[in-house]
C-alpha positions in Angstrom: 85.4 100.1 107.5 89.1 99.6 107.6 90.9 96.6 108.7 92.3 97.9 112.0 88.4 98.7 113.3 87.6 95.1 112.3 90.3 94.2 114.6 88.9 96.4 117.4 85.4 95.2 117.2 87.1 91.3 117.2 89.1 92.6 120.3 85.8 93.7 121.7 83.6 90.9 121.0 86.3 88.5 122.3 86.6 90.1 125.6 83.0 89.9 126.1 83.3 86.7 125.2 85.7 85.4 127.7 83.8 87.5 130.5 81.0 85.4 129.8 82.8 82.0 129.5 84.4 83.0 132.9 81.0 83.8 134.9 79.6 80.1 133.3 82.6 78.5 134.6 82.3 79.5 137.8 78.7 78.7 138.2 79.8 75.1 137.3 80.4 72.4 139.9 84.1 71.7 140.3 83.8 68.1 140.1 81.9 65.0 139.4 79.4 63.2 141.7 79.7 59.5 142.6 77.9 57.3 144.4 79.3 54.5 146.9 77.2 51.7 148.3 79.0 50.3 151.4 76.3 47.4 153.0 72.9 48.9 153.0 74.0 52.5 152.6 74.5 55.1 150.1 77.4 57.9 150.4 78.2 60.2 147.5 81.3 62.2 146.9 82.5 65.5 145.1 85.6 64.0 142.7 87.9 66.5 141.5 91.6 67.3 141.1 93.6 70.0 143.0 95.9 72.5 141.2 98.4 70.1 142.0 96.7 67.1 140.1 96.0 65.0 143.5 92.7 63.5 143.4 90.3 64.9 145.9 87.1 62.4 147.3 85.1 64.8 149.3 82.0 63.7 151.1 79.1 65.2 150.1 75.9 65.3 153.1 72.6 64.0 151.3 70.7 66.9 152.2 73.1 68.9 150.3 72.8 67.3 147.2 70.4 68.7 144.6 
């Protein structure tokens, strides 16, 4: 086996490899989840940046958390 198909099957494996990070990515959530207590009741938000860097607090409904 010669050095340039080494190189092709590292090519190879790589690619597969970054296909497979991608899809695990994007079946992560985008954010973290935080709870806020305001008097007797319990809100929780979706923290996460933009691609501009601003901090995003999105409300998240209870019956849509997991």
């Amino acid at each position: 086996m010669s050095l340039k198909d080494v190189l092709y099957e590292q090519i190879e494996r790589n690619e597969r490899n970054i296909k497979a990070y991608k899809r695990r990515i994007f079946k992560m959530s985008k954010g973290t989840l935080h709870k806020k207590q305001r008097g007797n009741k319990v809100y929780y938000y979706l923290k996460y940046r933009d691609g501009k860097g601003k901090r995003i607090d999105e409300y998240v409904n209870l019956k849509k958390i997991d």
